[in-house]
Backbone as CSV, one residue per row, in Angstrom:
resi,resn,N_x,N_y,N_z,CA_x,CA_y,CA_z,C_x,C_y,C_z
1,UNK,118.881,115.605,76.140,119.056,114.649,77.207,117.707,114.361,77.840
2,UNK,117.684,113.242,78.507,116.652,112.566,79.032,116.614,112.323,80.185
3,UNK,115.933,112.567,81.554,116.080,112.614,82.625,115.250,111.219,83.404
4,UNK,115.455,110.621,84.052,114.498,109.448,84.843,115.201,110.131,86.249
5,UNK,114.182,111.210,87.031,114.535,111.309,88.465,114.396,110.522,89.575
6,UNK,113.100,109.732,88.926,112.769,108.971,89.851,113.985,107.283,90.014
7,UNK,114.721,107.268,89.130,115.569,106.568,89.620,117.158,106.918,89.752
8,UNK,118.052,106.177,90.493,119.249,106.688,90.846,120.274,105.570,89.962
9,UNK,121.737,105.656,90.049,122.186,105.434,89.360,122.346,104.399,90.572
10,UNK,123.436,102.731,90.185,122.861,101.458,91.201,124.069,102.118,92.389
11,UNK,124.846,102.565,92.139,125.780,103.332,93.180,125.383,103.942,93.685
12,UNK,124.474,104.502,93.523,123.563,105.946,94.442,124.271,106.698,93.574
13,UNK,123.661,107.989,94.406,123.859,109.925,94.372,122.864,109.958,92.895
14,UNK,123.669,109.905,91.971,123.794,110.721,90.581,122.305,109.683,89.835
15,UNK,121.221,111.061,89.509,120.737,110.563,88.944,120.760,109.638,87.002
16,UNK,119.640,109.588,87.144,120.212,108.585,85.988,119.401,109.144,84.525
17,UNK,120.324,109.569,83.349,120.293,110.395,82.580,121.048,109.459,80.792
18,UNK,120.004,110.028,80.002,120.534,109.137,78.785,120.536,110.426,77.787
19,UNK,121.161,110.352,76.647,121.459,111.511,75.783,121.084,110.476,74.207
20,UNK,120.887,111.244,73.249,120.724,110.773,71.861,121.943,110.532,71.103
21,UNK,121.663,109.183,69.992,122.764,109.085,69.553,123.755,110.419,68.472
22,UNK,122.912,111.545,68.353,123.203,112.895,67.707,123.734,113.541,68.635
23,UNK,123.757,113.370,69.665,124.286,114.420,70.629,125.487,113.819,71.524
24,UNK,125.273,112.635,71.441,126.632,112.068,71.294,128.015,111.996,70.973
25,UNK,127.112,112.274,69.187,128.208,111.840,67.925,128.465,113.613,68.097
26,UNK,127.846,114.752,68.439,128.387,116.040,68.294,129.254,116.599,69.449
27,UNK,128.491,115.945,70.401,129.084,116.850,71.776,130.090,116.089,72.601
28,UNK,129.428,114.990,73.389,130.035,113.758,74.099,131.682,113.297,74.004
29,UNK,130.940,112.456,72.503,132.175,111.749,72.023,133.728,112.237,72.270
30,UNK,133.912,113.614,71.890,135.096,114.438,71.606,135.411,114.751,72.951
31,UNK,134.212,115.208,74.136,135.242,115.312,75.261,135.781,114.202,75.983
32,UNK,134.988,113.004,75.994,135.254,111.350,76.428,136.745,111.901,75.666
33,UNK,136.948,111.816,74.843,138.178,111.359,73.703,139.467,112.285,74.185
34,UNK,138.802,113.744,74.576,139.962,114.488,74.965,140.428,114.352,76.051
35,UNK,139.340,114.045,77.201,139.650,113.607,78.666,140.455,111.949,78.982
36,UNK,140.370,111.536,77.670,140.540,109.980,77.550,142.237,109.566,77.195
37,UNK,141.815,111.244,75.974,143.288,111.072,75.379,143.493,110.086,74.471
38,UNK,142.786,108.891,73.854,142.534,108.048,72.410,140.945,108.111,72.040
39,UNK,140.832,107.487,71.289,139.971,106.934,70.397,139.491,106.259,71.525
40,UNK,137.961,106.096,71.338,137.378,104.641,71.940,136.886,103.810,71.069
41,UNK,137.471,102.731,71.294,136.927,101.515,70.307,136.323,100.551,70.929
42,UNK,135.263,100.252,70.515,134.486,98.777,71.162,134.543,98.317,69.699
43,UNK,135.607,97.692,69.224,135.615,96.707,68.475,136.367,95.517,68.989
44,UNK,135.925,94.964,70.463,137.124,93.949,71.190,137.168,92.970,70.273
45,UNK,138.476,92.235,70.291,138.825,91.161,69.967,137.892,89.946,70.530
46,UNK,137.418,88.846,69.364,136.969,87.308,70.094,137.498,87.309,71.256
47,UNK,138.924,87.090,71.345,139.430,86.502,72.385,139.275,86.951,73.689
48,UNK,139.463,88.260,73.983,139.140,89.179,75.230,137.799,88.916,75.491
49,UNK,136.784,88.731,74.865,135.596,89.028,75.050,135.226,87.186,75.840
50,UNK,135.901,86.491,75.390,136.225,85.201,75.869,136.529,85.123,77.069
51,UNK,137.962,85.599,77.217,138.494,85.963,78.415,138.079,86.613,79.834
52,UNK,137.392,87.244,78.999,136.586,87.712,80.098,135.013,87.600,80.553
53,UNK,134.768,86.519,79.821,133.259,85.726,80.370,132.831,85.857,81.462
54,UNK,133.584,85.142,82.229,133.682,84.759,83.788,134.299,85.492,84.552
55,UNK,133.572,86.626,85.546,133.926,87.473,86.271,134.622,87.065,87.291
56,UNK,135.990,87.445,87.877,137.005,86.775,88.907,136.938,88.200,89.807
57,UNK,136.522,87.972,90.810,136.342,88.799,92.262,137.298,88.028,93.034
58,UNK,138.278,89.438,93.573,139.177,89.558,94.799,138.841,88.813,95.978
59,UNK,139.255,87.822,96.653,139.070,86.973,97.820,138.797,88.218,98.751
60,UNK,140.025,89.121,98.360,139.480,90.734,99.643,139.909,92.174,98.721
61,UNK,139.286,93.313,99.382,139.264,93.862,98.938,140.537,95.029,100.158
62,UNK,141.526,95.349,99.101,142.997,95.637,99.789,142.778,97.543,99.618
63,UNK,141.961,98.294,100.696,141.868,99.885,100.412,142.982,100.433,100.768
């Protein structure tokens, strides 16, 4: 893993940290998957990826 302290993540707190695509494919992946509970696929469909071009923000935000 790779550390940049000097910057933060755009939310704050948590700094901001990148890992290799090997350590990924060994370590990562499988707990994403177990905590996830499927597969992750970024193979979206044309259409979704369409669909969702144009970002639509809440007139308000209902906490």
């Amino acid at each position: 893993m790779t550390a940049w302290p000097e910057f933060q993540h755009e939310l704050g707190g948590a700094r901001v940290y990148c890992v290799t695509k090997k350590y990924w494919d060994v370590s990562i992946k499988k707990y994403v998957q177990q905590m996830v509970g499927a597969d992750l696929n970024f193979d979206v469909p044309d259409e979704i990826i369409k669909a969702n071009e144009t970002m639509r923000l809440p007139d308000e935000v209902m906490v």
